[in-house]
DSSP file (Angstrom, degrees, kcal/mol; ACC not computed):
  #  RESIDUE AA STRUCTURE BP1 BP2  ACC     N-H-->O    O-->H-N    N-H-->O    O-->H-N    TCO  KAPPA ALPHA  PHI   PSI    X-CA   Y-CA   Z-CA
    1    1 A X     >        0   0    0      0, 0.0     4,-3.5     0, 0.0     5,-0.2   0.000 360.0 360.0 360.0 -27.2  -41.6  135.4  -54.0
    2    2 A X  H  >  +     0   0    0      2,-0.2     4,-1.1     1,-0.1    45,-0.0   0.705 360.0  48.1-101.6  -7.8  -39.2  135.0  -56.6
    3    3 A X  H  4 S+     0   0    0      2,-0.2     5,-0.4     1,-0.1    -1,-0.1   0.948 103.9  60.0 -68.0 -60.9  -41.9  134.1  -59.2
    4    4 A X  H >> S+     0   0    0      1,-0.2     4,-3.5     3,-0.2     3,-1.0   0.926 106.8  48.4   1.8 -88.9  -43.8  136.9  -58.3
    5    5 A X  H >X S+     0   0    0     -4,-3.5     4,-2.4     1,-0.3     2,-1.6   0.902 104.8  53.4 -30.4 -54.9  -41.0  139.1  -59.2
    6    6 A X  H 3< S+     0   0    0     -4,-1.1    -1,-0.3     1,-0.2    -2,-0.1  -0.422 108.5  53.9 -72.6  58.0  -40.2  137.7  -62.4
    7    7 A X  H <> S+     0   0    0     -2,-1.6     4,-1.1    -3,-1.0    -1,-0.2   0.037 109.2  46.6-161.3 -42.9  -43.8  138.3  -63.1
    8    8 A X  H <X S+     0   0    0     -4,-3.5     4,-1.7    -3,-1.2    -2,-0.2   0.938 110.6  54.9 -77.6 -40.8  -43.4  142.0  -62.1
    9    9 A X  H  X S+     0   0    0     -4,-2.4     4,-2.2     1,-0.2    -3,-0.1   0.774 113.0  44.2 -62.3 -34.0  -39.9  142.3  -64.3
   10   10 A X  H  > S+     0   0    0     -5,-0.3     4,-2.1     2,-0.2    -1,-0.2   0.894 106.2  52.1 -85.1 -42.4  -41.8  141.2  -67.1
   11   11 A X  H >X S+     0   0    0     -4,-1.1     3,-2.9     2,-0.2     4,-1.2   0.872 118.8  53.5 -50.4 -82.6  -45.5  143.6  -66.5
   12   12 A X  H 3X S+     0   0    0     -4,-1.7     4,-1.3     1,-0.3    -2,-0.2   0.656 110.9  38.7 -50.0 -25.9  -42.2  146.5  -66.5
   13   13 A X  H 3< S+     0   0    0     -4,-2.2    -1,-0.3     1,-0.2    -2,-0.2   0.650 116.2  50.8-116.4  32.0  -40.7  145.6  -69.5
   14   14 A X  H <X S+     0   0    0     -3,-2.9     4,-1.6    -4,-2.1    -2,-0.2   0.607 113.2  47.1 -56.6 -39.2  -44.0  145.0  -71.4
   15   15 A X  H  X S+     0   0    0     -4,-1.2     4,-0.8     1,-0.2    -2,-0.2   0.905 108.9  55.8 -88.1 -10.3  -44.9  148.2  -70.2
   16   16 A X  H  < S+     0   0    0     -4,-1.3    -1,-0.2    -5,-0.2    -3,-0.1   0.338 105.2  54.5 -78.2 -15.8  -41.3  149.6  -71.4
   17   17 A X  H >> S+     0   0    0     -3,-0.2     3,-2.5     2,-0.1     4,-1.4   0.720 101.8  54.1-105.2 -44.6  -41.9  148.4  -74.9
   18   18 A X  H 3< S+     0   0    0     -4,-1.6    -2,-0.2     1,-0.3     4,-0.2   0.814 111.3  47.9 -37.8 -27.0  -45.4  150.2  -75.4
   19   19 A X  T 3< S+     0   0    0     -4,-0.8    -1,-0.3     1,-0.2    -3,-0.2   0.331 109.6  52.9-105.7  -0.5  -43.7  153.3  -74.5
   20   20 A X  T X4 S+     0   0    0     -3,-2.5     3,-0.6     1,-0.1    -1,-0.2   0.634 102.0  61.9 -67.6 -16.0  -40.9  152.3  -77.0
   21   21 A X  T 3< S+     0   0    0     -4,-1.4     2,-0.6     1,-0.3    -2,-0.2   0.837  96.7  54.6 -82.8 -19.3  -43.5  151.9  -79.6
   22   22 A X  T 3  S+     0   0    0     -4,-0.2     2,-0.3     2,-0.0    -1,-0.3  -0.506  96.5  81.1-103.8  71.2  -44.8  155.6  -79.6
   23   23 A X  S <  S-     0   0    0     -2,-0.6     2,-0.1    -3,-0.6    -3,-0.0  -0.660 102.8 -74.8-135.5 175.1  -41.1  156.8  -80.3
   24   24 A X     >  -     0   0    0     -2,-0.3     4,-2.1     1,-0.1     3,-0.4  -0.368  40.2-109.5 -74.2 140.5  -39.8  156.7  -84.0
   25   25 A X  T >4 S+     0   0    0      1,-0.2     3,-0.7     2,-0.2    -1,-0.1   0.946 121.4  47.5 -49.1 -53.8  -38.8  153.4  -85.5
   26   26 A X  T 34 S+     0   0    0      1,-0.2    -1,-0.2    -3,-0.0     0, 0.0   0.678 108.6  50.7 -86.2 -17.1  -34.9  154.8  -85.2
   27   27 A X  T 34 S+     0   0    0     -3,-0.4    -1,-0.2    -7,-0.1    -2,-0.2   0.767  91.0 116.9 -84.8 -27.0  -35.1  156.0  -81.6
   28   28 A X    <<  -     0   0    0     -4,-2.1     2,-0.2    -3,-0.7    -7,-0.1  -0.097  60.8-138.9 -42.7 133.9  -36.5  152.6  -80.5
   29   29 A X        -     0   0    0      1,-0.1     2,-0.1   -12,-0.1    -1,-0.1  -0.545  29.9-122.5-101.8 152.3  -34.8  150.1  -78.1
   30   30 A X     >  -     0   0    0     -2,-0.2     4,-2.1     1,-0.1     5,-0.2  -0.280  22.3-106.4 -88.7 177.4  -35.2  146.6  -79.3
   31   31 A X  H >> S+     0   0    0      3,-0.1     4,-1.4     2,-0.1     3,-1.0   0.984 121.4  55.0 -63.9 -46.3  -36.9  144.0  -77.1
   32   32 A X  H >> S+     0   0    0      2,-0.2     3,-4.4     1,-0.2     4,-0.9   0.836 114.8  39.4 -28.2 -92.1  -33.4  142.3  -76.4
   33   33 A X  H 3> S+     0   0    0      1,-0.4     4,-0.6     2,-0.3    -1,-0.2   0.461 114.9  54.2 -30.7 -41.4  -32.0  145.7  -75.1
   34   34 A X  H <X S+     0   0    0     -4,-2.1     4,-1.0    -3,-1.0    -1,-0.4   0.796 115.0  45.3 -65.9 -45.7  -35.7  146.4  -73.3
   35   35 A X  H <X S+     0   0    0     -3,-4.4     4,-1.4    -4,-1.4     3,-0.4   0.935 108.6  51.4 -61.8 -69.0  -35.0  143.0  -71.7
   36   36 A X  H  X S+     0   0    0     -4,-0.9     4,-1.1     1,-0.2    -1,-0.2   0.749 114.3  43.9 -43.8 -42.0  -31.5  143.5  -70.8
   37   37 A X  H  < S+     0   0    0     -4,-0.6    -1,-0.2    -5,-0.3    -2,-0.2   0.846 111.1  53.9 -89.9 -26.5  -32.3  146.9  -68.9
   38   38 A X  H  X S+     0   0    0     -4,-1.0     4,-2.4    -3,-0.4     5,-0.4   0.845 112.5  45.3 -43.6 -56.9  -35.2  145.5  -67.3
   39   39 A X  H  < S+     0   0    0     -4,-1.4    10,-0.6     2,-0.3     4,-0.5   0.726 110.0  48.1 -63.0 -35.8  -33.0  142.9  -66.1
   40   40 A X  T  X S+     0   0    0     -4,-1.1     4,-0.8     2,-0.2    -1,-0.2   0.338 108.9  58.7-103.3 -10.2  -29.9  145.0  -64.8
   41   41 A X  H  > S+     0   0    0      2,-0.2     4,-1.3     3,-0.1    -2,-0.3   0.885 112.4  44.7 -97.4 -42.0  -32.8  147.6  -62.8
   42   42 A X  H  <>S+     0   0    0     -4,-2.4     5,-1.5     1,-0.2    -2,-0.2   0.863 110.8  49.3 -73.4 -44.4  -33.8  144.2  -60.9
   43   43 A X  H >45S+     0   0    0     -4,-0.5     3,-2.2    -5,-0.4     4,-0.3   0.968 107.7  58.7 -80.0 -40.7  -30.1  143.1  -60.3
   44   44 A X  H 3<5S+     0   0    0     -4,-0.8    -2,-0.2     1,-0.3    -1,-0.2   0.857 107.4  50.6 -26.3 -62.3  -29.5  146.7  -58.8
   45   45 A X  T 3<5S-     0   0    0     -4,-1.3    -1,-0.3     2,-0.1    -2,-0.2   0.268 122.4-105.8 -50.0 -17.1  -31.8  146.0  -56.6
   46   46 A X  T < 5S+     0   0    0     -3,-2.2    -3,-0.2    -4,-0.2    -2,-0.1   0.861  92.0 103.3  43.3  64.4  -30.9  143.1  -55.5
   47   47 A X      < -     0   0    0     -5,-1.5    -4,-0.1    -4,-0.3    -3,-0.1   0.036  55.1-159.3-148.9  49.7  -33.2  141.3  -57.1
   48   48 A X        +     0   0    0     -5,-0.2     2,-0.4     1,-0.1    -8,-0.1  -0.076  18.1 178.6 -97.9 123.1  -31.9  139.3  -60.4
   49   49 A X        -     0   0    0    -10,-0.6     2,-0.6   -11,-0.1    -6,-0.1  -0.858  29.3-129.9-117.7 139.4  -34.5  138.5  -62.5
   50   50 A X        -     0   0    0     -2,-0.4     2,-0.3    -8,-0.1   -14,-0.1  -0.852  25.1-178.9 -67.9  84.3  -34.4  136.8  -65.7
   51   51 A X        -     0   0    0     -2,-0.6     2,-0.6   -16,-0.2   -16,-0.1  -0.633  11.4-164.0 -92.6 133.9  -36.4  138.7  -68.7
   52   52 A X     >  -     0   0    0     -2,-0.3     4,-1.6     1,-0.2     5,-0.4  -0.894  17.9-144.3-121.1 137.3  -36.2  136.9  -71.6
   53   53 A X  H >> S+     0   0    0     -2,-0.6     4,-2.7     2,-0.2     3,-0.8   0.925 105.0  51.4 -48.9 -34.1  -37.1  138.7  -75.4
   54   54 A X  H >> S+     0   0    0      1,-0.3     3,-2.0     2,-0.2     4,-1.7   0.966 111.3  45.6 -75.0 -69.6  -38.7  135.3  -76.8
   55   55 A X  H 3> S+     0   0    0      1,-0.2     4,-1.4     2,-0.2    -1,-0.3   0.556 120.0  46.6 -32.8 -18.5  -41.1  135.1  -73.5
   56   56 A X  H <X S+     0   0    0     -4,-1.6     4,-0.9    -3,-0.8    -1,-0.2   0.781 107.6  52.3 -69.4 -52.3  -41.8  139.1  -74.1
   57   57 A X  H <X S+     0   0    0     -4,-2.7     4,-2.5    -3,-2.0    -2,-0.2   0.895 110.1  46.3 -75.2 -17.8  -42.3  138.5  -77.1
   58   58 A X  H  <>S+     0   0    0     -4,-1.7     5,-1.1     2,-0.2     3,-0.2   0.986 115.2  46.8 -27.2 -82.2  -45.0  135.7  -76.2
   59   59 A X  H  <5S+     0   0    0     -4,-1.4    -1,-0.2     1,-0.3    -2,-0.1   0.406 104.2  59.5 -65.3  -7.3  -46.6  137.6  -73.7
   60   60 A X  H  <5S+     0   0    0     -4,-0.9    -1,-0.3    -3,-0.1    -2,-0.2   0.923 107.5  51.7 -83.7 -69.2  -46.8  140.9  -76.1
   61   61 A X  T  <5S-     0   0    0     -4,-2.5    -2,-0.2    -3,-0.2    -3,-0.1   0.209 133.4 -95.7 -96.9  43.5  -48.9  138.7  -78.6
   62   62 A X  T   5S+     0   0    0      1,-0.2     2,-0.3    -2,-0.1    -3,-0.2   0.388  71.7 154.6  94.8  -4.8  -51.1  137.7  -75.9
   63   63 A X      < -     0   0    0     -5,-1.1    -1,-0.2    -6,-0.1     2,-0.1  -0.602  41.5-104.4 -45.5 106.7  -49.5  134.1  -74.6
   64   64 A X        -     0   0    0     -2,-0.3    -1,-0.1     1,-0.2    -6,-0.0  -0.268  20.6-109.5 -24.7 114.8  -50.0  133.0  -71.1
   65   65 A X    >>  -     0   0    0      1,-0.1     4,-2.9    -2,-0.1     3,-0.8   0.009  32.9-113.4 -17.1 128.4  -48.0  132.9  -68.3
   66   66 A X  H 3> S+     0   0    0      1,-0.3     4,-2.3     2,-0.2     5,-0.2   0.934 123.5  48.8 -21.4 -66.3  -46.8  129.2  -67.0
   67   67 A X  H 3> S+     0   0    0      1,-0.2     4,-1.2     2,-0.2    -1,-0.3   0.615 108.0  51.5 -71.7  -4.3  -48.9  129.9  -64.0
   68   68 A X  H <> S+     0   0    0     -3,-0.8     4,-3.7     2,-0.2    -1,-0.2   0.821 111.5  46.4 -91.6 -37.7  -51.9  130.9  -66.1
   69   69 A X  H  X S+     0   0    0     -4,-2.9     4,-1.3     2,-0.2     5,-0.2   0.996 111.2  50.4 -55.9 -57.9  -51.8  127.7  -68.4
   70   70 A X  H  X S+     0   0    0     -4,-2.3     4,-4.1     2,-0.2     5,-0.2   0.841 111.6  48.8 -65.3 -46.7  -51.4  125.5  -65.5
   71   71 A X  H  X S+     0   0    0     -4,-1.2     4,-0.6     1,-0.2    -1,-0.2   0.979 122.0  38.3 -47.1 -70.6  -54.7  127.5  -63.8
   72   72 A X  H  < S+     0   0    0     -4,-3.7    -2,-0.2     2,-0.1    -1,-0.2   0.737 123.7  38.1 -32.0 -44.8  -56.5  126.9  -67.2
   73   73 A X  H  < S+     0   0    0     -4,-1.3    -2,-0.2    -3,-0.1    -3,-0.2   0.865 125.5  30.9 -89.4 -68.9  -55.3  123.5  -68.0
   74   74 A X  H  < S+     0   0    0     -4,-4.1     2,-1.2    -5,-0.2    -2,-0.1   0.235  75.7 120.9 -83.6   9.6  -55.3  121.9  -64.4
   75   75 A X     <  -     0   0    0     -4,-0.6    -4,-0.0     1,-0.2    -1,-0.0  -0.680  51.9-150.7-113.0 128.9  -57.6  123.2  -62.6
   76   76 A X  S    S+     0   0    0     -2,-1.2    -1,-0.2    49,-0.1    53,-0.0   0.815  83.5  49.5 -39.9 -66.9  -60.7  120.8  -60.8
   77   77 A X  S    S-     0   0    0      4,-0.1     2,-0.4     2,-0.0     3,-0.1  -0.066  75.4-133.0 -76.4 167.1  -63.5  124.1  -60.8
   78   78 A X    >>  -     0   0    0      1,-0.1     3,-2.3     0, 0.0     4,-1.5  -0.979  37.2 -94.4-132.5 150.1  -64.6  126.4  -63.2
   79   79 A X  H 3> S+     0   0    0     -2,-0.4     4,-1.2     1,-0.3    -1,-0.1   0.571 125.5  47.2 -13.7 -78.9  -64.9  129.7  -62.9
   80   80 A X  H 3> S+     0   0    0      1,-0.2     4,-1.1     2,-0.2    -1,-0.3   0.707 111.2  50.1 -63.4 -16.0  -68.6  129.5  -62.1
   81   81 A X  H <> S+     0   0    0     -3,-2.3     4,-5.0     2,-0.2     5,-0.4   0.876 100.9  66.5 -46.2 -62.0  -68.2  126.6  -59.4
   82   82 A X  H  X S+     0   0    0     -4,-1.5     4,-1.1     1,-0.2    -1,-0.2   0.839 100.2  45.8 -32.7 -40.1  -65.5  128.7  -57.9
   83   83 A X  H  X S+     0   0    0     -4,-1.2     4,-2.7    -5,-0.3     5,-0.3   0.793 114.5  59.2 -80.0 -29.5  -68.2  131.5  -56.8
   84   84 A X  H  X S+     0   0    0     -4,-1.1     4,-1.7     1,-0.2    -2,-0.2   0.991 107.2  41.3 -50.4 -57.6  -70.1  128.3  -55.7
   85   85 A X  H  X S+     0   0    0     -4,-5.0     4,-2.6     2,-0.2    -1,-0.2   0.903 115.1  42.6 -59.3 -44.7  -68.0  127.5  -53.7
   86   86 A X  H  X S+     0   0    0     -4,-1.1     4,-3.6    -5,-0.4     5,-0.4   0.866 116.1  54.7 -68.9 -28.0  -66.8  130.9  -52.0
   87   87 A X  H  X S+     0   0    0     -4,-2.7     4,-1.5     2,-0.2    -2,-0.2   0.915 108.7  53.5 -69.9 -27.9  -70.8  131.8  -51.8
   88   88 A X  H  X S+     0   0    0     -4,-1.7     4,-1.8    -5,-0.3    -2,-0.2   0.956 109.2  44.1 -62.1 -62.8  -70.7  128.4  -50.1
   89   89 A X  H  X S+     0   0    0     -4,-2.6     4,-1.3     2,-0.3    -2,-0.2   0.795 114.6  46.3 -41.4 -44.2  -67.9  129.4  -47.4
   90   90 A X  H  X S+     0   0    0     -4,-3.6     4,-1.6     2,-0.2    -2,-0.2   0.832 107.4  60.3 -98.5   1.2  -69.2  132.6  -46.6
   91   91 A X  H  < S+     0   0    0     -4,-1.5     4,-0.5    -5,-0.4     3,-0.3   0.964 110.0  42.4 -42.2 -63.9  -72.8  130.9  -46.3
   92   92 A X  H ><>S+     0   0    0     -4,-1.8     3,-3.4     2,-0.2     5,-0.8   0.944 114.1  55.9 -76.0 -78.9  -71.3  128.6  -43.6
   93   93 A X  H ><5S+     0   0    0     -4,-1.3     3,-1.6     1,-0.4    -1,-0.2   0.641 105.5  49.9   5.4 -72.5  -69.4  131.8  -42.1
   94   94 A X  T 3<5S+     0   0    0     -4,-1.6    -1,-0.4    -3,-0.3    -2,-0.2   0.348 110.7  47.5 -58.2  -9.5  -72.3  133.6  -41.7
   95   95 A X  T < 5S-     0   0    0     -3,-3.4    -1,-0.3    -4,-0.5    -2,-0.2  -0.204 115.7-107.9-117.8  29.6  -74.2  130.7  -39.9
   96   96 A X  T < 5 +     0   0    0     -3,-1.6     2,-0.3     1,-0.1    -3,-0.2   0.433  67.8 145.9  68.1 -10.9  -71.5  130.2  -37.7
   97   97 A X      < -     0   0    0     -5,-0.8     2,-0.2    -6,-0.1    -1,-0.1  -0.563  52.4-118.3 -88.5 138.5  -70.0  126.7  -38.9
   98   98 A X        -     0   0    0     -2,-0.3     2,-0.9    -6,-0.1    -1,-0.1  -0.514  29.8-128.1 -70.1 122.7  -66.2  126.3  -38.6
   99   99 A X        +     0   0    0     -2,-0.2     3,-0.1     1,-0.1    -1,-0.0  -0.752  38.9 163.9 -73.6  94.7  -64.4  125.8  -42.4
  100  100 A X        -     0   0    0     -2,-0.9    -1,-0.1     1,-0.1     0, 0.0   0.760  46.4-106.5 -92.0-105.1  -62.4  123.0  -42.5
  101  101 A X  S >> S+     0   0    0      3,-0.0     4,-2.2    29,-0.0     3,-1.7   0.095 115.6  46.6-156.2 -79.2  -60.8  120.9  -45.3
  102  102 A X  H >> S+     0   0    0      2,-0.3     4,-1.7     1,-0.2     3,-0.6   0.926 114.2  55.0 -60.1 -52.3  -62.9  117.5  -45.3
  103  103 A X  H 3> S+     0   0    0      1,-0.3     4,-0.8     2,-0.2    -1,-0.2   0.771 114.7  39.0 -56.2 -26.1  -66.1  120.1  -45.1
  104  104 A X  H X> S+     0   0    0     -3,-1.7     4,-0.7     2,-0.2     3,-0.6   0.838 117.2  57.6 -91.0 -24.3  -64.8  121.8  -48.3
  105  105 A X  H << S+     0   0    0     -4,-2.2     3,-0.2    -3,-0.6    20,-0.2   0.840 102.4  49.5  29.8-108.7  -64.0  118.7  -49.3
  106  106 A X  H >X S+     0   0    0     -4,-1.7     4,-1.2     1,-0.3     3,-0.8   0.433 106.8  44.0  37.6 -81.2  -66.8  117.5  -49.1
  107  107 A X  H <X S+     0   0    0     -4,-0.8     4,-1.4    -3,-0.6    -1,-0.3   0.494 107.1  63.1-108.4   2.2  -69.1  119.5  -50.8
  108  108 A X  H 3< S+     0   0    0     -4,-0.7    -1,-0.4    -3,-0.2    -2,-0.2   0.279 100.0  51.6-124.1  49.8  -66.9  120.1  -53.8
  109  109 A X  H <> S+     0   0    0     -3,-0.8     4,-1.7     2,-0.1    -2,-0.2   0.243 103.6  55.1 -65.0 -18.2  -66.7  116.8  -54.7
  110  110 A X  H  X S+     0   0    0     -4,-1.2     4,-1.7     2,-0.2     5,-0.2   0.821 104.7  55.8 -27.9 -46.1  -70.1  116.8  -54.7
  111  111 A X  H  X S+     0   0    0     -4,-1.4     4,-1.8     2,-0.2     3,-0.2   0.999 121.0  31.2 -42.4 -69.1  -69.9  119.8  -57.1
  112  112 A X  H  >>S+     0   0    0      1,-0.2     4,-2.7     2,-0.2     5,-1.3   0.905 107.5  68.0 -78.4 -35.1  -67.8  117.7  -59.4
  113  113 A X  H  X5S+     0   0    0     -4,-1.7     4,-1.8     2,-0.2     7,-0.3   0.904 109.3  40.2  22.2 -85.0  -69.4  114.5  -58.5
  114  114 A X  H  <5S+     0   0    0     -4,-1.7    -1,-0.2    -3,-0.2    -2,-0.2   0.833 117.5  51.0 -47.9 -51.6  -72.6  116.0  -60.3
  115  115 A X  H  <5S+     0   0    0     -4,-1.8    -2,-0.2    -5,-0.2    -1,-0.2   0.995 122.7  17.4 -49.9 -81.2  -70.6  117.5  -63.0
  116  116 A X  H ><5S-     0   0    0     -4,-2.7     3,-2.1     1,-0.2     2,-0.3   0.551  81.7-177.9 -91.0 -15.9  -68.4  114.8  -64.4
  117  117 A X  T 3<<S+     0   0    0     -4,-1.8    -1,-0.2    -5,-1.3    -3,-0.1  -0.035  71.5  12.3  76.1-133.0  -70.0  112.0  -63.1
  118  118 A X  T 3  S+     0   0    0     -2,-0.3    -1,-0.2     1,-0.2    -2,-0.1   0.938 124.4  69.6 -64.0 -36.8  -68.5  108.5  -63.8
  119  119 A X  S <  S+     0   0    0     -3,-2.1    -2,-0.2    -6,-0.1    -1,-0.2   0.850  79.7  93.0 -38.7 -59.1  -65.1  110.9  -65.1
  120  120 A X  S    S-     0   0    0     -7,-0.3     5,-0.0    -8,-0.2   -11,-0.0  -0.329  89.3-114.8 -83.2 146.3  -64.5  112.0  -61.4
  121  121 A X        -     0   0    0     -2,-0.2    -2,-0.0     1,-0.1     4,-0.0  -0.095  22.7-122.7 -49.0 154.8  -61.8  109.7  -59.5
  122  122 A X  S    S+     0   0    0      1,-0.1    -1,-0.1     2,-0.1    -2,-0.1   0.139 110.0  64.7 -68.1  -4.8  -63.6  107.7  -56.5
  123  123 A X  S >  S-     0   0    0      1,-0.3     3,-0.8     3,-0.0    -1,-0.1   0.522 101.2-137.2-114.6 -24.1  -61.0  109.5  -54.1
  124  124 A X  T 3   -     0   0    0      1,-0.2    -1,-0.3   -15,-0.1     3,-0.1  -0.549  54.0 -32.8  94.1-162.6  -62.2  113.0  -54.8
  125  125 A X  T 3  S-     0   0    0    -20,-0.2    -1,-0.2     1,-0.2     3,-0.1   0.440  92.1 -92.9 -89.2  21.1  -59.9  115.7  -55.3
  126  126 A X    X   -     0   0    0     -3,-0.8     3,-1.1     1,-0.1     4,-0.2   0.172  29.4-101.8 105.2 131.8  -57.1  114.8  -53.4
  127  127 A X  T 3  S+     0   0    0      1,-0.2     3,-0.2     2,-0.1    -1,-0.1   0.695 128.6  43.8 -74.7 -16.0  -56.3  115.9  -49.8
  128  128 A X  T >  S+     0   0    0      1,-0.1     3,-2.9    -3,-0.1    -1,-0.2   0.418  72.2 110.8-103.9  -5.2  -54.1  118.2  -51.0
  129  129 A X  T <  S+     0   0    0     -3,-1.1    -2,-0.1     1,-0.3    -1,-0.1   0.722  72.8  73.5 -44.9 -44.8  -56.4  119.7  -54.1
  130  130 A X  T 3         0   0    0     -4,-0.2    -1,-0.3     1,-0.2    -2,-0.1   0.577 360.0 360.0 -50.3 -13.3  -56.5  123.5  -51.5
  131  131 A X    <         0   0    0     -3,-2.9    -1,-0.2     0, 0.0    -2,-0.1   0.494 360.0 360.0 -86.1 360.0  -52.7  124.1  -52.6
């Protein structure tokens, strides 16, 4: 939950510096200041968020989110395997078969299996790989 927030604190004060940018250079709030106010409407709330400028300023010139690297970086599927997979689930769904774990399992390591070959571990992706 508390990432989440800090996720939301940051969409508001991204969206709180675009609508500083169509004001005049001399009426304009800096990012710090945009950060800070951001920051102090979340603690009101009782909800204390950390906005930080540098990470604003990241995420202004297009930098990715922790959780978005990690997605990119780490993650077993790609994109189109992923619809494989869900087209797979509601195929089974639609025929009545129960979803479990070892059945998704299963058939995506087979997926990767195919893919990567001699590359994927002998253990598949881990009993825990759904988290």
């Amino acid at each position: 939950m508390a990432h989440a927030e800090q996720e939301k604190a940051y969409a508001e004060a991204m969206k709180e510096y675009h609508d500083e940018q169509k004001k005049t250079e001399s009426e304009r709030k800096s990012r710090k200041a945009i950060c800070r106010d951001v920051a102090e409407k979340w603690k009101a709330m009782r909800k204390p968020v950390t906005v930080s400028a540098d990470t604003l300023r990241q995420r202004l010139e297009g930098g990715w989110t922790c959780g978005q690297f990690n997605a990119e970086q780490n993650a077993w599927l790609s994109p189109e395997e992923e619809e494989s997979v869900v087209a797979y689930c509601i195929k089974l769904r639609n025929r009545g078969f129960p979803l479990n774990h070892s059945r998704l399992k299963f058939h995506v390591d087979m997926l990767l299996q195919a893919r990567l070959q001699s590359n994927f571990p002998e253990y598949g992706v881990g009993k825990n790989w759904t988290e």
